[in-house]
Every structure is written in structure tokens, then in C-alpha cells.
C-alpha positions in Angstrom: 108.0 80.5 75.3 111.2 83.0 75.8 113.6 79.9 76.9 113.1 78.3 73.5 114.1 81.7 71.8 117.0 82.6 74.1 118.0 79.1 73.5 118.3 78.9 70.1 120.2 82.5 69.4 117.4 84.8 69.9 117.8 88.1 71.1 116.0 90.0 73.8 114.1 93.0 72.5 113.9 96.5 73.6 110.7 95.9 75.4 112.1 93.0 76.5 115.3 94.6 78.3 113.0 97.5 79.7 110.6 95.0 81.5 113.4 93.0 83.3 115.3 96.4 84.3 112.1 97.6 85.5 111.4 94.2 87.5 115.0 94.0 89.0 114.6 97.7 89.9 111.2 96.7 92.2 112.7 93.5 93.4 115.8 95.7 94.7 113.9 97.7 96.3 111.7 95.7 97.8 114.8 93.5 99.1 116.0 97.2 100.9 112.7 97.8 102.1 112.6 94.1 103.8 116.3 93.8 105.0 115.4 97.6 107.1 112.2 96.3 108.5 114.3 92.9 109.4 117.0 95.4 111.1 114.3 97.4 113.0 112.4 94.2 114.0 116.0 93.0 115.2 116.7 96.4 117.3 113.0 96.3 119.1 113.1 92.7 119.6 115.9 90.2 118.7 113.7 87.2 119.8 111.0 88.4 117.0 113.5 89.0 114.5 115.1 85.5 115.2 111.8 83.9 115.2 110.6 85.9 111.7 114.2 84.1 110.3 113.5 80.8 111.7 109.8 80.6 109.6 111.1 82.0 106.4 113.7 79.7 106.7 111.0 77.0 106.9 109.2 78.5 104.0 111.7 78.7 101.9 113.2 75.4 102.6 110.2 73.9 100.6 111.2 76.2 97.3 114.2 74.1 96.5 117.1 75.4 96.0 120.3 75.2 93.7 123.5 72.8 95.1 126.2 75.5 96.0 124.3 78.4 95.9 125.0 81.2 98.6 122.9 83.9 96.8 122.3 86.9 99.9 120.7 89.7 99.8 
């Protein structure tokens, strides 16, 4: 497993380094891409938008998350 390598000195590789820029490169853009739909939704109908908020809220609140965090996108 990668954590056991990373954990005891390991390096990442090439291959390694391309994959994650190429994953953080689609999740940033798919964050874009959802935050302007979330702003159009808001501008056509606020009470949508609000209620969209209020379930992924709900969703996510079943994820976990970490003590402290205020990670926004």
C-alpha cells in the first residue's frame, strides 16, 4: 500500500506525481463546474439552491469529518 511507503521515507515517483496533478486538475475543475451551477441554481431560484445545500449538507454529514477543519471550496 502507498501509506506504508510514504511512511517509511519513500518517494513518490514520476508516474506517481503525474497521476495526482492530473486528479487534482479534474477535481478543480469539477469543483468550478459545481460551485457555477450552484450560483445559477441560486439566481433562478434561491429556495432550490437553499434546499440543494440543506441535503448535501445531510449527505455529507454521514462522511465524517476532521475536528477543526474549515476546508471550502
Amino acid at each position: 500500500m502507498l501509506a506504508n511507503k510514504y511512511q517509511h521515507g519513500g518517494q513518490h515517483s514520476l508516474a506517481e506525481i503525474a497521476r495526482l496533478e492530473t486528479l487534482l486538475a479534474a477535481h478543480t475543475a469539477a469543483v468550478k463546474t459545481f460551485k457555477s451551477a450552484v450560483i445559477d441554481l441560486g439566481q433562478a431560484d434561491a429556495t432550490a439552491r437553499d434546499l440543494l445545500v440543506k441535503l448535501l449538507s445531510r449527505v455529507n454529514a454521514g462522511l465524517g469529518t476532521t475536528q477543526g477543519s474549515t476546508t471550502t471550496h
